[in-house]
C-alpha positions, 0 to 999 in steps of 0.5 A, a space after each residue: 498111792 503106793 509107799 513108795 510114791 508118797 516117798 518120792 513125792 516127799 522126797 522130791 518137797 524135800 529137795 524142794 524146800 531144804 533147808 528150814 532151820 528157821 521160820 524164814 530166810 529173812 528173819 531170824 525167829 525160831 520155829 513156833 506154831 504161828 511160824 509152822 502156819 506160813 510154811 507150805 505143805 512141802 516145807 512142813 513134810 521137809 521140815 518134818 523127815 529132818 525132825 526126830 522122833 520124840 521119846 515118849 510125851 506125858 502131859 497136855 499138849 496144845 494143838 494146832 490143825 495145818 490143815 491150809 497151812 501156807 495159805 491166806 486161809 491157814 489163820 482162819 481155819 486153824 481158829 475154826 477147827 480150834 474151835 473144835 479140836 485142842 489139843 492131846 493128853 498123854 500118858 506116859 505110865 498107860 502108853 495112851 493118848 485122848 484128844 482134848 476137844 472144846 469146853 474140855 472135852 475129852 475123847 478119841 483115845 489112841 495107843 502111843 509107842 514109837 515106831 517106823 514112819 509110814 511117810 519115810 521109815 524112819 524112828 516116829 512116836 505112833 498115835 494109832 486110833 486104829 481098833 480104839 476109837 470111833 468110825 471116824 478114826 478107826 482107819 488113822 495113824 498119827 505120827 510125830 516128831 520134834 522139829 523144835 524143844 516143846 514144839 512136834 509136827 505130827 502128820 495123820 495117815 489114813 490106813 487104807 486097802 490101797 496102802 498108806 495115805 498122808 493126810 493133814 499135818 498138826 502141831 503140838 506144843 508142850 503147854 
């Protein structure tokens, strides 16, 4: 799917799902983690081209797959995967990023700057594994944005020879 596809497909979720202020029209509790789960994939890619970008992060963040986000499973499968994957430290002085998988483990590291969204465009901070980390990752870029203070959903897009392909969404909170 070309660039400009994955932007009328975003930009028609977009139109879809606008506005998302809160984590639902019947309450009134802010965005959270547990609260990006319930949202749609549609909700989550609104949620996210209205979000900005994030001056640079430093530190740990705990992270969250949405992978099923929207689903009875969502719960179930972001428990499992963290099993897996917890989340990101930054380093602001370096400019680099590792994942924090289970029992501490710390591996898969990545080039961190800002710079254009191949989603929208627009501003990002770019988590790009490309040239740095293992086969699995070596065609991936994240990007992120943050839709509430402490609180960035970032989206994983896999570079590939067809163009750009947007893949599952994650949230990071800053721990």
């Amino acid at each position: 799917m070309s660039a400009a596809q994955l932007s009328l497909i975003g930009s028609l979720c977009a139109l879809l799902a606008l506005p998302l202020p809160r984590c639902s029209a019947e309450e009134a509790r802010p965005l959270s983690l547990e609260c990006l789960l319930t949202m749609t994939r549609c909700e989550l890619e609104a949620l996210y081209r209205e979000a900005k970008a994030p001056a640079c992060l430093d530190g740990c963040f705990r992270g969250l797959s949405l992978r099923r986000s929207g689903t009875k499973l969502a719960k179930s499968s972001a428990g499992t995967a963290g099993l897996l994957w917890k989340g990101k430290r930054f380093c602001a002085a370096s400019g680099t990023l590792v994942n924090i998988w289970g029992l501490g483990v710390e591996a898969v590291e990545a080039q961190v700057c800002p710079g254009e969204s191949w989603v929208d465009g627009k501003p990002a901070l770019i988590m790009d594994y490309r040239g740095s980390s293992p086969i699995v990752w070596r065609n991936v870029r994240d990007e992120l944005r943050e839709v509430a203070p402490g609180l960035y959903l970032g989206v994983m897009v896999q570079d590939r020879k067809s163009g750009p392909k947007v893949g599952q969404f994650f949230a990071l909170e800053a721990e």
